[in-house]
Backbone as JSON Lines, residues from 0, in Angstrom:
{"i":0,"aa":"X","n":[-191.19,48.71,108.3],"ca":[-189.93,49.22,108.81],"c":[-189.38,50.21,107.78]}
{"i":1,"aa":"X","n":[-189.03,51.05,108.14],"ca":[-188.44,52.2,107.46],"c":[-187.08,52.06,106.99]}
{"i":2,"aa":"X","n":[-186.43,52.91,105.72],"ca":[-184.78,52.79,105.46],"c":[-184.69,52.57,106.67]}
{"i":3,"aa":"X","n":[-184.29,54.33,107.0],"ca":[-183.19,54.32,108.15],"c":[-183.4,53.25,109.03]}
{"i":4,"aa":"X","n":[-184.41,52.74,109.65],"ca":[-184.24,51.63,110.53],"c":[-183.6,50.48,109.99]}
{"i":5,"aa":"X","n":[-184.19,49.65,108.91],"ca":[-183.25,49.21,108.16],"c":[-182.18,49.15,108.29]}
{"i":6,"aa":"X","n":[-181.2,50.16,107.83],"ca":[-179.66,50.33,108.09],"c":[-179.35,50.66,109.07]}
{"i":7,"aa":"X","n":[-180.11,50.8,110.46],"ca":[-179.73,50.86,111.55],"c":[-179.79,49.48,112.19]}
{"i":8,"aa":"X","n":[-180.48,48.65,111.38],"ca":[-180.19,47.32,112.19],"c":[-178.81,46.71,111.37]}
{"i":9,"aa":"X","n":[-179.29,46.91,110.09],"ca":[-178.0,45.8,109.63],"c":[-176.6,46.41,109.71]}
{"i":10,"aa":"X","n":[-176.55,47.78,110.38],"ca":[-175.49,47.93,110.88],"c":[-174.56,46.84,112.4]}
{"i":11,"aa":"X","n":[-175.64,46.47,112.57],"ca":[-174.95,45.36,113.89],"c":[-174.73,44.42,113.45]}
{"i":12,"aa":"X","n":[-175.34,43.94,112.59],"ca":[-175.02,42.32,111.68],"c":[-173.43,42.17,111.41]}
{"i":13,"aa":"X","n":[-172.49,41.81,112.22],"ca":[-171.25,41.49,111.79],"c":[-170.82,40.69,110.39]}
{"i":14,"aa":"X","n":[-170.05,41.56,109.73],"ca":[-169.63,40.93,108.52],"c":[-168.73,39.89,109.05]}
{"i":15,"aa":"X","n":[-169.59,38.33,108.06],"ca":[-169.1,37.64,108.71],"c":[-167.31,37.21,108.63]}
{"i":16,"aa":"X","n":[-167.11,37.69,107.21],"ca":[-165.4,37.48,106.72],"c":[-164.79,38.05,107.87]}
{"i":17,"aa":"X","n":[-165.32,39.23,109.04],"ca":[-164.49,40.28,109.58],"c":[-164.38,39.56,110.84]}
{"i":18,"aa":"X","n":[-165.44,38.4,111.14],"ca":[-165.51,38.29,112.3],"c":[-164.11,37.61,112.91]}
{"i":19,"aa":"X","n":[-163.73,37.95,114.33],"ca":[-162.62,37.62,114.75],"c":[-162.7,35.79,115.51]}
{"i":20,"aa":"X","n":[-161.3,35.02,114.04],"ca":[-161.35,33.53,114.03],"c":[-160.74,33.24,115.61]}
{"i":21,"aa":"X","n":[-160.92,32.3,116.24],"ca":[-159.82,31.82,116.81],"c":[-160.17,30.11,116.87]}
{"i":22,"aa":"X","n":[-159.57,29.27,117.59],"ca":[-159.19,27.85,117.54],"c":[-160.99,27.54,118.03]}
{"i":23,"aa":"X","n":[-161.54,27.63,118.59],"ca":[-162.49,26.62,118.99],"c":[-164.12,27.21,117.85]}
{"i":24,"aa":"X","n":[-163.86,28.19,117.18],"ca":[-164.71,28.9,116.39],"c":[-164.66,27.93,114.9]}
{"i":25,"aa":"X","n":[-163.23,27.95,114.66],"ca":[-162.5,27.35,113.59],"c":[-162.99,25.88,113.74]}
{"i":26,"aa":"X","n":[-162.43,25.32,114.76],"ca":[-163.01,23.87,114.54],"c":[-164.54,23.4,115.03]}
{"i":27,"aa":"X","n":[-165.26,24.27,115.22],"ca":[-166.88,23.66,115.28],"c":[-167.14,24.1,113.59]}
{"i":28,"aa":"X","n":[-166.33,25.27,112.79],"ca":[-166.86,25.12,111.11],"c":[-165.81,24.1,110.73]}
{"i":29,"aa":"X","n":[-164.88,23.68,110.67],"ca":[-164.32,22.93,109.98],"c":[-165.03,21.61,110.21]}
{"i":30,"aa":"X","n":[-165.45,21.34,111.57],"ca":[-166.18,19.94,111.82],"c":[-167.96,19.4,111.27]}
{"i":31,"aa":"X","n":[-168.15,18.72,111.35],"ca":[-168.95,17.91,110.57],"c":[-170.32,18.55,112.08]}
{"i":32,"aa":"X","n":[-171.65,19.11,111.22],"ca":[-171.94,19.26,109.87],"c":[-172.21,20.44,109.29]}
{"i":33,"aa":"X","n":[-171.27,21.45,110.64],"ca":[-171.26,22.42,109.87],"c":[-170.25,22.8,108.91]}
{"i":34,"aa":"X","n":[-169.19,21.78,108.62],"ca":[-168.89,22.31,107.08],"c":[-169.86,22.21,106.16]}
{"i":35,"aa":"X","n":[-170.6,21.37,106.32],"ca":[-171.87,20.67,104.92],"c":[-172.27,21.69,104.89]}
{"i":36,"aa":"X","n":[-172.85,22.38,105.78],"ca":[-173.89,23.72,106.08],"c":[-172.93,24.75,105.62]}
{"i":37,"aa":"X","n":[-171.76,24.99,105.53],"ca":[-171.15,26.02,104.58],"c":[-171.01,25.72,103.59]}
{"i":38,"aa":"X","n":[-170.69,24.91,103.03],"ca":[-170.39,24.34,101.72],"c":[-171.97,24.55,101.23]}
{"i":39,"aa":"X","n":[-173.02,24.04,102.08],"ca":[-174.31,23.8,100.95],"c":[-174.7,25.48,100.57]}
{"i":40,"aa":"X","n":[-174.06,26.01,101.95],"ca":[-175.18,27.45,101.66],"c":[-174.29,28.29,100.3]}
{"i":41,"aa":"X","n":[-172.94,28.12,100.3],"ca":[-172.48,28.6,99.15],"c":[-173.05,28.46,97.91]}
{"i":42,"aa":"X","n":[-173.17,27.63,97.76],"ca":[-173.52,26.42,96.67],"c":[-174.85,27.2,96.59]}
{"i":43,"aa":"X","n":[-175.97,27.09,96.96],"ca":[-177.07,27.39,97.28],"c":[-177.55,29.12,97.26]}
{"i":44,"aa":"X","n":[-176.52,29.86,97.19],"ca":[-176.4,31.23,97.11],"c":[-175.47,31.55,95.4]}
{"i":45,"aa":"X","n":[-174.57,30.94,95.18],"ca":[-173.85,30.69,94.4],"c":[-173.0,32.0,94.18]}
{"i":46,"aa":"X","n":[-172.54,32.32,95.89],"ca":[-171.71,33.63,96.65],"c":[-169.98,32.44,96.57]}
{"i":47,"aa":"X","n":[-170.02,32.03,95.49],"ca":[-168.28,31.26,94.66],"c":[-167.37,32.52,95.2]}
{"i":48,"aa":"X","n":[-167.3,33.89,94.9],"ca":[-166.04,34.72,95.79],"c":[-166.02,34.6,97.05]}
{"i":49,"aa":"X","n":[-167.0,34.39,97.53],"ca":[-167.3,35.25,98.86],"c":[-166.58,33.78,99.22]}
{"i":50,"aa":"X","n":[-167.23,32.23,98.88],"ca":[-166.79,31.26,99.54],"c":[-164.55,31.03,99.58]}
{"i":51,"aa":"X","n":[-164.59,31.65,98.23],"ca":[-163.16,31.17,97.89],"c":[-162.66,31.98,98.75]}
{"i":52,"aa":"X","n":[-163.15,33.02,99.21],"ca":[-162.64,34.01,100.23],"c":[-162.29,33.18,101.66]}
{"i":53,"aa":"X","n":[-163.51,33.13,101.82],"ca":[-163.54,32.09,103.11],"c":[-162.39,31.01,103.28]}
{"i":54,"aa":"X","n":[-162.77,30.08,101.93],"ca":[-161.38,28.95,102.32],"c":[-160.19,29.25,102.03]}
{"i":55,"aa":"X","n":[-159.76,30.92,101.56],"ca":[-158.67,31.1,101.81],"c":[-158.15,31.45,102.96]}
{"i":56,"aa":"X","n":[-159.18,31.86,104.17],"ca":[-158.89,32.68,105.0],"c":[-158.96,31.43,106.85]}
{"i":57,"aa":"X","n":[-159.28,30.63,105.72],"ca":[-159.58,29.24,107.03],"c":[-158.02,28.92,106.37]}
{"i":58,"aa":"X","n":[-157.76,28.38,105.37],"ca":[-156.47,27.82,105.1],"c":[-155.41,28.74,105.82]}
{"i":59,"aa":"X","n":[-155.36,29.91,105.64],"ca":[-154.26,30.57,106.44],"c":[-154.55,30.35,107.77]}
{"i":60,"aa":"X","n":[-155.17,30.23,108.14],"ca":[-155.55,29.86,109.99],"c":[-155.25,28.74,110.26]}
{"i":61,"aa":"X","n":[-155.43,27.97,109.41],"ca":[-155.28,26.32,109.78],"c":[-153.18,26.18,109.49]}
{"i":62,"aa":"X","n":[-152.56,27.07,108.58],"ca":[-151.29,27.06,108.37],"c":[-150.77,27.71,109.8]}
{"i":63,"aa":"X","n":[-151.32,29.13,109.81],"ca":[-150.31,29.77,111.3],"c":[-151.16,28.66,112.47]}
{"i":64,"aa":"X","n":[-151.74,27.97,112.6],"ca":[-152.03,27.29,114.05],"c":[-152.39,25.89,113.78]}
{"i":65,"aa":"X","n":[-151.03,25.57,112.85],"ca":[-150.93,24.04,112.82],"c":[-150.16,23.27,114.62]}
{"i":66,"aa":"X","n":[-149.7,24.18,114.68],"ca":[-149.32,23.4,115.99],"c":[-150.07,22.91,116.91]}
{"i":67,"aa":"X","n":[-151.26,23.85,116.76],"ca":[-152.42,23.36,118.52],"c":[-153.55,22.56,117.1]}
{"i":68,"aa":"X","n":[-153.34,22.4,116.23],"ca":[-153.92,20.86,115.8],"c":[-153.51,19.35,115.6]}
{"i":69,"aa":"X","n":[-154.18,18.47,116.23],"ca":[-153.44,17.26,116.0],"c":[-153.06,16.96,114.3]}
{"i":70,"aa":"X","n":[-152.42,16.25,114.23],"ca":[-151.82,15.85,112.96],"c":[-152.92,15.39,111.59]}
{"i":71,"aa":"X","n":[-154.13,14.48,112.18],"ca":[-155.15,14.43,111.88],"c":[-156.05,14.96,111.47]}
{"i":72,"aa":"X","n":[-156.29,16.1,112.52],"ca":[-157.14,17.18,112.84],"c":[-156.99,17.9,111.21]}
{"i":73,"aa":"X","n":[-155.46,18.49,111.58],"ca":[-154.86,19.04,110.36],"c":[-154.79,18.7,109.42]}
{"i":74,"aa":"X","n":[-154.72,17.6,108.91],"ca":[-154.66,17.19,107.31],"c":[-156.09,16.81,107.1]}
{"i":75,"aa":"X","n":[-157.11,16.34,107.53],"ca":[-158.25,16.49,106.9],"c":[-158.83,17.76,106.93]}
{"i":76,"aa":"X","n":[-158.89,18.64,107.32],"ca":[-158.97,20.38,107.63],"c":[-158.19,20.54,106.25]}
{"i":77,"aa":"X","n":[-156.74,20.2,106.05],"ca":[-156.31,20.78,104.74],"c":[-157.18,20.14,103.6]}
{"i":78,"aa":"X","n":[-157.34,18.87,103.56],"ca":[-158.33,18.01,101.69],"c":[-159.68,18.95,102.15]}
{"i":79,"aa":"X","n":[-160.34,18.94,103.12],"ca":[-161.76,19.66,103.05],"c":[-161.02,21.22,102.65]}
{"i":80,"aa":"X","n":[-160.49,22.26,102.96],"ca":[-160.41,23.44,102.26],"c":[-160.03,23.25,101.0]}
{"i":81,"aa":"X","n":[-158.68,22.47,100.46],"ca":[-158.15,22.32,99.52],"c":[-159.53,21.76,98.44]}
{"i":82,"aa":"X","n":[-160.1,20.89,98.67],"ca":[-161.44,20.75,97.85],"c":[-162.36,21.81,97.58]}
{"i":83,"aa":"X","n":[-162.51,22.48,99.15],"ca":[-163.46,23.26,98.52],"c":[-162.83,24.89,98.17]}
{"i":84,"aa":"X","n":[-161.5,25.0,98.11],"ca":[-161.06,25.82,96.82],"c":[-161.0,25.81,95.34]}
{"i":85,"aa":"X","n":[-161.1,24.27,95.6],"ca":[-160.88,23.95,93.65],"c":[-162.06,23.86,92.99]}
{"i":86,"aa":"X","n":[-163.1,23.48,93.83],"ca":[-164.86,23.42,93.64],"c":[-164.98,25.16,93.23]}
{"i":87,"aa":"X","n":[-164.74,25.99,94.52],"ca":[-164.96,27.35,93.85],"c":[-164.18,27.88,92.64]}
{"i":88,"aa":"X","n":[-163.33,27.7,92.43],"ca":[-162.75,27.89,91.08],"c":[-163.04,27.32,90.34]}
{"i":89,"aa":"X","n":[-163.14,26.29,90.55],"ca":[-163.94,25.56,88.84],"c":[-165.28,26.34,89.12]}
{"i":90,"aa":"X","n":[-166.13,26.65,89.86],"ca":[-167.36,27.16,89.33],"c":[-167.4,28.49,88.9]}
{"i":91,"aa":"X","n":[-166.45,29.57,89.7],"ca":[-166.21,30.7,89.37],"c":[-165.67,30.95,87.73]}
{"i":92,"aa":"X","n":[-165.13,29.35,87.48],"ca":[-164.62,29.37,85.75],"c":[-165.22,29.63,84.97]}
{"i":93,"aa":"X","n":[-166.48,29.08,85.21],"ca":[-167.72,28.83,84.48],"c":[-168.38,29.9,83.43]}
């Protein structure tokens, strides 16, 4: 495969930070096991911005659309981001 083809494909590859969140997207990653599967692949790439990016950008989603989550829903959604913000910062410390 050639450059240009190359960058003519991974031009379609949606960046995934860009991709547009909404409620039922949000909770199949927040739910079990594909958080594990984000959490491991971070970990496993050791892409620590890219992740802290991420759980900042789920935490603001999970704040503006606390209402259409149950109470439940919502506070374990907050200890799983809130953990795995402090995991990326402590490793990004490093």
């Amino acid at each position: 495969m050639s450059l240009p083809e190359m960058e003519a494909l991974s031009g379609r590859i949606p960046d995934p930070l860009k991709v547009k969140l909404d409620l039922p997207r949000y909770r199949t990653l927040m739910a079990y096991p594909c958080w594990n599967y984000f959490r491991a692949t971070i970990s496993g790439t050791r892409a620590y911005e890219s992740g802290l990016e991420a759980c900042l950008r789920l935490l603001t989603f999970a704040e503006n659309h606390r209402d259409s989550l149950t109470k439940e829903e919502y506070e374990g959604h907050l200890q799983r981001l809130y953990l795995g913000i402090l995991d990326m910062l402590d490793k990004l410390d490093r």
